[in-house]
RODO-2510 file (C-alpha; in nm, 4 decimals, decimal comma):
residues 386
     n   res          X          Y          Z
     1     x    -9,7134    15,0159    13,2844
     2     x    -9,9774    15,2669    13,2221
     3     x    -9,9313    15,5647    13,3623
     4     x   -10,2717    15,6467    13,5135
     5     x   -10,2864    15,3566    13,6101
     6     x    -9,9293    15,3851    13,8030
     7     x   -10,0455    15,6763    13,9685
     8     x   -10,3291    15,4531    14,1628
     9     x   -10,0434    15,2851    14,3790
    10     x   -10,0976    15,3427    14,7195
    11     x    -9,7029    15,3976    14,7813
    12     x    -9,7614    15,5152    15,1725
    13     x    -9,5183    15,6960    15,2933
    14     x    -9,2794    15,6329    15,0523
    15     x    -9,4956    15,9116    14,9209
    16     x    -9,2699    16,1603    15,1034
    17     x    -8,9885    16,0588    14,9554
    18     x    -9,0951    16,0704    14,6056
    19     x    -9,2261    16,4114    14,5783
    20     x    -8,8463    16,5561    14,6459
    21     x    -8,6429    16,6394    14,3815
    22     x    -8,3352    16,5938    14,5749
    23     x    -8,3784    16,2130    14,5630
    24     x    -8,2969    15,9809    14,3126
    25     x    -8,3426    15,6404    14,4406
    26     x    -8,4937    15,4748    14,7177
    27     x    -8,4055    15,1071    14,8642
    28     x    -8,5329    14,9269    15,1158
    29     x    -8,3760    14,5812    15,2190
    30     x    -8,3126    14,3665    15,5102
    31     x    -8,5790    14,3848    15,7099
    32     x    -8,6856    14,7347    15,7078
    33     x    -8,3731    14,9602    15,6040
    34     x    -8,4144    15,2562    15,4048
    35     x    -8,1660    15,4589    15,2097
    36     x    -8,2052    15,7452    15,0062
    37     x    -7,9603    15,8529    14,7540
    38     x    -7,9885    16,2364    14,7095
    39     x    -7,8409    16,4799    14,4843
    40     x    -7,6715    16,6599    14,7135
    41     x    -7,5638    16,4425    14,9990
    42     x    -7,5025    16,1100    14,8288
    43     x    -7,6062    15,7902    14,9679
    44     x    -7,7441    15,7913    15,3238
    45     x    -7,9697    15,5886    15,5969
    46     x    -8,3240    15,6850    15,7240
    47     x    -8,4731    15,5770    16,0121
    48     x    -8,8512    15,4976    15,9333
    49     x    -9,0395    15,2312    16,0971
    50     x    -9,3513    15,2627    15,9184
    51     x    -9,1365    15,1418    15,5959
    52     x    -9,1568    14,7858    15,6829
    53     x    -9,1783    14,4359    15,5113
    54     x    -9,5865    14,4485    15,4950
    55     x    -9,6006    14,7911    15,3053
    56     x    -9,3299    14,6506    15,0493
    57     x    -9,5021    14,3105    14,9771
    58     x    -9,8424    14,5010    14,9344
    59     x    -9,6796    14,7980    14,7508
    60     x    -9,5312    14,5029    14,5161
    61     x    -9,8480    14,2807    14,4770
    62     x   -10,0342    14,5902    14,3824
    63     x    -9,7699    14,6292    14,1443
    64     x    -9,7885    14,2797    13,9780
    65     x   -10,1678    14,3153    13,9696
    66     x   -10,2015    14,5626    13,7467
    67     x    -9,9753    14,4264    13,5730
    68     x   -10,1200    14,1242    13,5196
    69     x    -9,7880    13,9358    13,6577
    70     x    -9,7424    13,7120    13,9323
    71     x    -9,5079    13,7707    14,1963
    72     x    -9,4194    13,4738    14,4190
    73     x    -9,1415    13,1515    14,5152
    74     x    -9,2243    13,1045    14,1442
    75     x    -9,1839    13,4100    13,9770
    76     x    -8,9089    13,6505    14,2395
    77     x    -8,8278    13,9016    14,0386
    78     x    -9,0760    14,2097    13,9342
    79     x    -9,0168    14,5173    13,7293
    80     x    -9,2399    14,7901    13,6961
    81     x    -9,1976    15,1029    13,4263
    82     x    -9,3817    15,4555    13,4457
    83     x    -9,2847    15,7391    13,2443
    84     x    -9,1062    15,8738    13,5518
    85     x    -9,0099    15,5845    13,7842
    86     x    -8,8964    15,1916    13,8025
    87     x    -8,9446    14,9607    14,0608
    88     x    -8,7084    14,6304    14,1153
    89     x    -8,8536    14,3747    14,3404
    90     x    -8,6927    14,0753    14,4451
    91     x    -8,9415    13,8264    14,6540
    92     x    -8,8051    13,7026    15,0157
    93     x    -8,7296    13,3658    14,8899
    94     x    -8,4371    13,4898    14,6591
    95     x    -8,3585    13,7824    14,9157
    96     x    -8,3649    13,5375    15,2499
    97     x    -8,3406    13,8855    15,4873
    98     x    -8,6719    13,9862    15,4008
    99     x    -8,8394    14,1305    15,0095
   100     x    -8,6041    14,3654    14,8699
   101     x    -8,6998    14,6742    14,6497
   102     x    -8,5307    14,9565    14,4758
   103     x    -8,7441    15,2601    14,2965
   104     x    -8,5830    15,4990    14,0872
   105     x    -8,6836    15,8278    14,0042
   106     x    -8,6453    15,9239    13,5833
   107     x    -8,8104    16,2752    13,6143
   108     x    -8,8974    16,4283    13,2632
   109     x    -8,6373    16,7205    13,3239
   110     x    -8,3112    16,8476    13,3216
   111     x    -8,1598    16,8977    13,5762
   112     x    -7,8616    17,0493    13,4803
   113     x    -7,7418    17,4071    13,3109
   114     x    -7,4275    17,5735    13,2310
   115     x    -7,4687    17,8083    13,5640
   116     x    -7,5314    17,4934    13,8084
   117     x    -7,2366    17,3057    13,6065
   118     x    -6,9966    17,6000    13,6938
   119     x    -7,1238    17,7333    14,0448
   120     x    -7,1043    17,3486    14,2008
   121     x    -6,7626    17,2840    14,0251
   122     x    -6,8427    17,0270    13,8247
   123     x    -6,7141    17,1443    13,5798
   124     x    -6,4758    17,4442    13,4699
   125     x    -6,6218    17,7166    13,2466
   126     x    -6,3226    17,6336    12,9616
   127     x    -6,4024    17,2971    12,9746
   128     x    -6,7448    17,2858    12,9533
   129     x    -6,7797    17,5555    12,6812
   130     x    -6,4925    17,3250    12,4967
   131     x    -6,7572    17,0131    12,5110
   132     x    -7,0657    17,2690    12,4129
   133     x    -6,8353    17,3185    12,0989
   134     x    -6,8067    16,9378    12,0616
   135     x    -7,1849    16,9013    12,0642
   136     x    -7,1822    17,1619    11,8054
   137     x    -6,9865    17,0561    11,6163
   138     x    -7,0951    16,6843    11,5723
   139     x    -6,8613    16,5000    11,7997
   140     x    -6,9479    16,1269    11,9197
   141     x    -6,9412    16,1638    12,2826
   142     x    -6,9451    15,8797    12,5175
   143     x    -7,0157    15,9173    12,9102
   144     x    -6,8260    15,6975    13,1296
   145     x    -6,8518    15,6568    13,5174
   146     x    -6,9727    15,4540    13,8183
   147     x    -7,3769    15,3761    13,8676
   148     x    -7,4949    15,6668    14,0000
   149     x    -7,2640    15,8924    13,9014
   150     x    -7,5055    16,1038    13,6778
   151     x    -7,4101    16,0077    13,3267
   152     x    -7,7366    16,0439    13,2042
   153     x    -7,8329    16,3986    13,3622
   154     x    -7,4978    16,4943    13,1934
   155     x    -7,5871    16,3055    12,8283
   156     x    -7,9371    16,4607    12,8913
   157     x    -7,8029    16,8217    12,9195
   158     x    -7,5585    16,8067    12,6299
   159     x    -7,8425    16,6733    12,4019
   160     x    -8,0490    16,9629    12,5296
   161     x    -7,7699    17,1898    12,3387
   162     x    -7,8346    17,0380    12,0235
   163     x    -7,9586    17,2404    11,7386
   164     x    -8,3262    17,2591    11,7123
   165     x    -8,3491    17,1803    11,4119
   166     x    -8,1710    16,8509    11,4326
   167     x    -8,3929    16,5372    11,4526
   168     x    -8,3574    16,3443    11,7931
   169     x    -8,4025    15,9636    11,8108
   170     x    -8,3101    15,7898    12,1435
   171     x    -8,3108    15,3921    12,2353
   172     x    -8,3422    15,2851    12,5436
   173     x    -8,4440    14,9234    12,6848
   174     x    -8,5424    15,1226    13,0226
   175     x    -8,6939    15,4756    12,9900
   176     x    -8,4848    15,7495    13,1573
   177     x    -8,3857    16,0092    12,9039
   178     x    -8,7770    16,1719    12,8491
   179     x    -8,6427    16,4094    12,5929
   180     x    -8,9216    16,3936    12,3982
   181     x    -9,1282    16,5247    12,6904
   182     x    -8,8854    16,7762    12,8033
   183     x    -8,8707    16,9390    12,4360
   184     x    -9,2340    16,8669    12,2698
   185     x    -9,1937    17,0976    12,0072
   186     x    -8,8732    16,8956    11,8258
   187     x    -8,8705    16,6334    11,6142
   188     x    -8,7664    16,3620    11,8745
   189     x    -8,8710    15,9644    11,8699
   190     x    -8,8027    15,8134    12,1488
   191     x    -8,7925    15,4201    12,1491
   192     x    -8,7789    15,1541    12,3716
   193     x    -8,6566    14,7844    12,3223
   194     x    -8,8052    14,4960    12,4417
   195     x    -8,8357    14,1172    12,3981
   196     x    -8,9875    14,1706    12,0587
   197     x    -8,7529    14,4813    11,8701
   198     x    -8,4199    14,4339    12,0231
   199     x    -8,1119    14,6744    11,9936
   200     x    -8,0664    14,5534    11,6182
   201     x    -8,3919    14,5547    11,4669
   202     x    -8,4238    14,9522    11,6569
   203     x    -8,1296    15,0829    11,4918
   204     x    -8,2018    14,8997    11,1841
   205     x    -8,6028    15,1426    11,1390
   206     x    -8,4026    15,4461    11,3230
   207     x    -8,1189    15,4489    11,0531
   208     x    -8,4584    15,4475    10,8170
   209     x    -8,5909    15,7672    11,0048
   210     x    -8,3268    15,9884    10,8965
   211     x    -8,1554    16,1454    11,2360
   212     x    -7,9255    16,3946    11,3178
   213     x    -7,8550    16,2115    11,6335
   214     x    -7,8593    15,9088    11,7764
   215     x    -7,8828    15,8665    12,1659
   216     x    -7,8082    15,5191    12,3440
   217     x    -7,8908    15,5596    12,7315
   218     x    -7,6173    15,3167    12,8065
   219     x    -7,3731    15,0703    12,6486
   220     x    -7,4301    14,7316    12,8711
   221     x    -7,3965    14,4610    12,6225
   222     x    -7,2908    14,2986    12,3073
   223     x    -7,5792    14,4753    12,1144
   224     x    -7,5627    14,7755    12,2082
   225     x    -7,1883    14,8156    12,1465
   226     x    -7,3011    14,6709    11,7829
   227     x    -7,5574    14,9403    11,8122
   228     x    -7,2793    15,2375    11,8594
   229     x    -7,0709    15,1124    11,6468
   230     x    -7,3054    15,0806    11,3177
   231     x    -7,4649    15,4195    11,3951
   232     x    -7,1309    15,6225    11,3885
   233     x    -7,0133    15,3993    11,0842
   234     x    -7,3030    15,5380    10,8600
   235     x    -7,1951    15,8881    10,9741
   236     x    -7,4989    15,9302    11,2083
   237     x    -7,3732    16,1090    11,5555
   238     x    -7,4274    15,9713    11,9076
   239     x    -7,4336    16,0349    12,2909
   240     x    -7,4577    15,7585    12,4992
   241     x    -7,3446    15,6425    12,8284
   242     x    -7,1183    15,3555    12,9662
   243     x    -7,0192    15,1905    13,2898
   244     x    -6,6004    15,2408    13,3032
   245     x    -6,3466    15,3852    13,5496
   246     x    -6,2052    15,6451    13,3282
   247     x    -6,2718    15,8745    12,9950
   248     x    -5,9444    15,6744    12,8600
   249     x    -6,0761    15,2891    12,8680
   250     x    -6,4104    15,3571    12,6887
   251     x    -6,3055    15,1917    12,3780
   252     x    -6,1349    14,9071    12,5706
   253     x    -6,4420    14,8278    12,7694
   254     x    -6,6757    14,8344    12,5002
   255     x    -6,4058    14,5923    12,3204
   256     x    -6,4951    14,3631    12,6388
   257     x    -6,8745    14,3986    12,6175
   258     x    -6,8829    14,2822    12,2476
   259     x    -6,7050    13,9098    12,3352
   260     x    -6,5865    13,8160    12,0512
   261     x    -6,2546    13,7248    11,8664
   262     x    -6,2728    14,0535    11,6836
   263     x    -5,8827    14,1815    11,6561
   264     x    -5,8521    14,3949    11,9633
   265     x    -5,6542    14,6519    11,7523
   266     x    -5,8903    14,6526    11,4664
   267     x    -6,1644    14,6828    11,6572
   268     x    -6,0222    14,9517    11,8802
   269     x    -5,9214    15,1367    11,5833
   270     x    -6,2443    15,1672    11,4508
   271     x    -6,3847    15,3226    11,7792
   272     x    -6,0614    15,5736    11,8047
   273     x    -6,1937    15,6375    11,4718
   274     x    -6,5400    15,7553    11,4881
   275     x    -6,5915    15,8451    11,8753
   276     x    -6,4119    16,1533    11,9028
   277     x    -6,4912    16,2334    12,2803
   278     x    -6,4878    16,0264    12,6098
   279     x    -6,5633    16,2267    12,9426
   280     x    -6,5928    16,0249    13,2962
   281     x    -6,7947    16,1263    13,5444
   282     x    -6,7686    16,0624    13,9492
   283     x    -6,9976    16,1021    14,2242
   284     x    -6,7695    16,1557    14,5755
   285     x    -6,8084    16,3085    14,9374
   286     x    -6,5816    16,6415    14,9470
   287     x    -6,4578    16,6916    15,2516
   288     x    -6,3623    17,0291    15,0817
   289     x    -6,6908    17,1325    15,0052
   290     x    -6,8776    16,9429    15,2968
   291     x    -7,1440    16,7553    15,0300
   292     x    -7,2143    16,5058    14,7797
   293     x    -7,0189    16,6267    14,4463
   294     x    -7,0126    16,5040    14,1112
   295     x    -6,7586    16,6525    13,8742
   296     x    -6,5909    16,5612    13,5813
   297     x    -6,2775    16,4028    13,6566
   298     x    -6,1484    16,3111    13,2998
   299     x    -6,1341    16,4133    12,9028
   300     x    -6,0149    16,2270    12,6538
   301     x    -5,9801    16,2541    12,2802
   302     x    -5,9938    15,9760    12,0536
   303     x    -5,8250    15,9598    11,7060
   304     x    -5,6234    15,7225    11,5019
   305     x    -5,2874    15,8627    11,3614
   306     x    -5,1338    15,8272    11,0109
   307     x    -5,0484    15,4420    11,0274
   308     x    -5,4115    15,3326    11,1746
   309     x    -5,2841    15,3464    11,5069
   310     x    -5,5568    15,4232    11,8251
   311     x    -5,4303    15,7246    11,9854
   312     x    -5,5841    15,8587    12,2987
   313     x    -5,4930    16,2434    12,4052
   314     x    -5,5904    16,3244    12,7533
   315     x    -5,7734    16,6584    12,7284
   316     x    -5,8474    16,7126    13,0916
   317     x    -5,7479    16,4661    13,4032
   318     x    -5,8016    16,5349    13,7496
   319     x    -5,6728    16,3167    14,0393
   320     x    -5,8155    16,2664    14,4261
   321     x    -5,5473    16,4773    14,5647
   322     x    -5,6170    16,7731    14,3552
   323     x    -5,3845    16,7703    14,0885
   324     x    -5,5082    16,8405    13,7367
   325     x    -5,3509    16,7837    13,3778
   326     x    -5,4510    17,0188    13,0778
   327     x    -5,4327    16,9375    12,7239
   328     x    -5,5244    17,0938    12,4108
   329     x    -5,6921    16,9147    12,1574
   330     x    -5,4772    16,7598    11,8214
   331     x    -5,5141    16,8933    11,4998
   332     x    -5,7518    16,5569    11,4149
   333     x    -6,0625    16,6777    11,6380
   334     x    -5,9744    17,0688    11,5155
   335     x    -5,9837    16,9675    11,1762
   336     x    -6,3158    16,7278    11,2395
   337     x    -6,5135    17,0157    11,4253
   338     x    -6,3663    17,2859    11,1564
   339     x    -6,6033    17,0587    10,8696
   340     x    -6,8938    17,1298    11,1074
   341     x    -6,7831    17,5324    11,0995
   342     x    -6,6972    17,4824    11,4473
   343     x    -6,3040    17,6489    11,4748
   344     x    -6,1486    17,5569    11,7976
   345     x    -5,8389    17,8285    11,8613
   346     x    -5,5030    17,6938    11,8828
   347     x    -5,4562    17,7369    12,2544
   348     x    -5,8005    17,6813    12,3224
   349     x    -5,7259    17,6597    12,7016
   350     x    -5,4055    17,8556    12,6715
   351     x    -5,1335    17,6745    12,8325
   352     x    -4,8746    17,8495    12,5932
   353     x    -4,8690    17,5389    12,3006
   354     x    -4,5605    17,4161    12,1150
   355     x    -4,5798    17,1887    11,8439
   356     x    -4,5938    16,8749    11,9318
   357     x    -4,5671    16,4816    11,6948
   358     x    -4,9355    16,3800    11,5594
   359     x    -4,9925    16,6987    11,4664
   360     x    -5,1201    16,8321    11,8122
   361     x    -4,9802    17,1965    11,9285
   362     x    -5,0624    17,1120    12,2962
   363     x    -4,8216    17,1501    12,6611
   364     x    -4,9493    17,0075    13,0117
   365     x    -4,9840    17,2468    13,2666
   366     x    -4,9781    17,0263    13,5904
   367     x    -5,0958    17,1946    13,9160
   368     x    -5,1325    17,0603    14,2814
   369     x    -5,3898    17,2985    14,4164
   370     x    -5,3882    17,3312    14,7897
   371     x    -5,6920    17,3959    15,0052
   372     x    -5,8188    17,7492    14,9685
   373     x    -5,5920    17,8053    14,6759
   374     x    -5,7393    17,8796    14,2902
   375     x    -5,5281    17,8062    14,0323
   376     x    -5,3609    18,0195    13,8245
   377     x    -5,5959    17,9725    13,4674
   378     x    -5,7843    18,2128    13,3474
   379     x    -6,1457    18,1239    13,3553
   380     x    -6,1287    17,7583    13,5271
   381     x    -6,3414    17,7066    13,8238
   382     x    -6,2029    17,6655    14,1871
   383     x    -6,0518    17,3400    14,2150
   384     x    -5,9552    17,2619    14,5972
   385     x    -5,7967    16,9660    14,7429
   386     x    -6,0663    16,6865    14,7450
***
C-alpha cells in the first residue's frame, strides 16, 4: 500500500497506541478486546470501550478501499502493507465473535545495541562479543525462537554490525527488516516476494547482484529453506530467522519445512555444513526481574566431523531454573573464522579447556545460580533464578 496514502487512515484511537515505541502489536477480537504486546511488559489486556466492532469494520473498509479490494462473506481475509505497519483482518463471518484484526508495528529502526543487550541481560558481554566475532567473521547465523520472541530485532542488530563496505540484499515476502532505510548510505537492496517473483526467482537475480550477505526475514516454508540452502552453497553468507524451540533443532526443522524424501542425514549434513551458528531466542515474564524479558537462552555450533557426520556443540544453554552450560567453540568454527582473519582464543570464555575428540579444546562449567547470586565468570552478566 502506498504510504501516503496509508497515512490518510483515520485509525481513531488506536492512534494512541501506535505512536509508542513500547508496543509492538495490537489485537482486537471478540467483541471489543484489546491487547497490547509491549516491549517491556509482554502481552497484556486494555480496557477501552471506544475500540469497538464499528471502528474496526470502518478502519478495515477504509483499508480495502484504497486498496482497491473487497472485503466481505466473499472475500474474509484482508492484508494491508506500509513501510512501517501490517494489518490482518478477518471478516465476522469467518471470526463468528465479532471482525478480528491484528496490526503490527515494523518501525524502520533498531532497536537494539550492545549496552541495552548487556544492561537488560539478554545477553552476557562474552557471549555477545563471541557472536559480534561470528558476524565478522562470516558465519551463517540462523535465529530460532517463538513468534514474538524478537528474532528479527536481534537479526536486525547483528546485520547492523556488518562491515560497511559489504553489500546488503534482504528478501522478505512481508516487509519488517527496513535496513535499507535505517542505513541509506550502504549498498543495500531490499526485496520483497510476491505472487509474481517468488522465493526462487529472488534468489535466482540476487545471486546475479553480487552480495556480501544475504538476509531471509524468516524460514516458513519449502522455498525458503531452498532459498538458505542455495545461498550458503554458492558461498554467499546469511542471517535469517526461524520458528523452533531451541538453537539445537534448526537444521531438523528446516529438514521438516522442505517435505520431501531428501535423506534426512544428507540433507542435515549439508546444513551442519554451511550454517555455522544457531542462537534461540525467548520472550518470558521474570519474576526475578519483575518484567517482560527476552534473552538468549541457547548457542549452538554446527559442523560436520571427519566421516560427514552432523555434529552439534552446544556453545551456550541456559535452563528455566537458572542453570547455565558453557562451551567453547571446536577447532572447525576457529579454523572457519581464522580464513576471515577473525582468531577466536583458545579459551575464549575461559572455563580452563582440555582437549577434547573432534578437535574441540572445550570443558562445561555448569552453575545453578541462586537468587541474588552472580556467578563466578569473569565478564558474564547477572544471571538470577528465572
Amino acid at each position: 500500500m502506498n504510504d501516503a496514502i496509508f497515512s490518510q487512515l483515520d485509525f481513531g484511537p488506536l492512534e494512541e497506541f501506535l505512536s509508542q515505541d513500547d508496543i509492538t502489536d495490537i489485537s482486537y477480537s471478540n467483541g471489543g478486546q484489546v491487547w497490547l504486546k509491549t516491549l517491556s511488559r509482554g502481552v497484556f489486556k486494555v480496557e477501552r470501550p471506544d475500540v469497538n466492532n464499528a471502528l474496526m469494520e470502518k478502519l478495515a473498509f477504509q483499508c480495502s478501499n484504497v486498496m482497491g479490494k473487497t472485503f466481505n462473506m466473499a472475500h474474509p481475509f484482508l492484508d494491508a502493507e506500509s513501510t512501517e505497519l501490517r494489518l490482518n483482518f478477518v471478516h465476522d463471518s469467518i471470526a463468528t465473535n465479532g471482525i478480528a484484526c491484528l496490526i503490527r508495528k515494523t518501525p524502520a529502526k533498531i532497536r537494539l545495541n550492545k549496552e541495552k543487550l548487556i544492561n537488560e541481560q539478554y545477553v552476557s558481554e562474552d557471549l555477545l562479543d563471541f557472536l559480534l566475532q561470528c558476524v565478522q567473521g562470516h558465519a551463517n547465523i540462523i535465529v530460532s525462537g517463538e513468534t514474538g520472541s524478537g528474532k528479527t530485532e536481534l537479526v536486525k542488530y547483528l546485520a547492523s554490525t556488518t562491515k560497511e563496505d559489504e553489500k546488503i540484499i534482504s528478501i522478505e515476502d512481508t516487509l519488517e527488516l527496513h535496513l535499507d532505510r535505517i542505513f541509506p548510505h550502504r549498498d543495500i537492496v531490499a526485496m520483497k516476494t510476491n505472487n509474481i517473483a517468488s522465493y526462487t526467482d529472488v534468489l535466482v537475480t540476487c545471486m546475479r547482484q553480487n552480495p556480501i550477505w544475504i538476509l531471509l526475514s524468516e524460514v516458513r516454508s519449502a522455498e525458503a529453506v531452498l532459498a538458505v540452502r542455495n545461498s550458503i552453497s554458492s558461498g554467499h553468507h546469511i542471517l535469517s530467522t526461524i520458528h523452533s524451540d531451541k538453537a539445537a533443532s534448526i537444521p531438523m526443522r528446516m529438514y521438516s519445512l522442505l517435505e520431501t524424501n531428501q535423506e534426512v542425514e544428507q540433507f542435515l549434513s549439508t546444513i551442519h555444513r554451511y550454517v555455522q551458528i544457531g542462537v534461540y531466542v525467548k520472550g518470558y515474564m521474570s519474576k526475578t526481574l519483575g518484567r517482560f524479558q527476552r534473552e538468549i537462552m541457547e548457542i549452538c555450533e554446527f559442523y560436520v566431523d571427519e566421516e560427514n557426520k552432523p555434529k552439534t556443540n552446544t556453545i551456550y544453554q541456559k535452563t528455566m531454573d537458572g542453570k547455565f552450560t558453557l562451551n567453547n567453540p571446536t577447532n572447525h568454527l576457529r579454523d572457519y573464522l581464522s580464513i576471515q582473519g577473525v582468531i577466536l582464543p583458545d579459551d575464549i570464555f575461559r572455563t580452563n579447556p582440555s582437549t577434547q575428540s573432534g578437535g574441540a579444546q572445550s570443558t562445561v562449567q555448569r552453575l545453578h545460580v541462586s537468587q541474588n547470586t552472580t556467578p563466578v565468570m569473569p565478564r558474564m552478566a547477572n544471571t538470577e533464578t528465572l
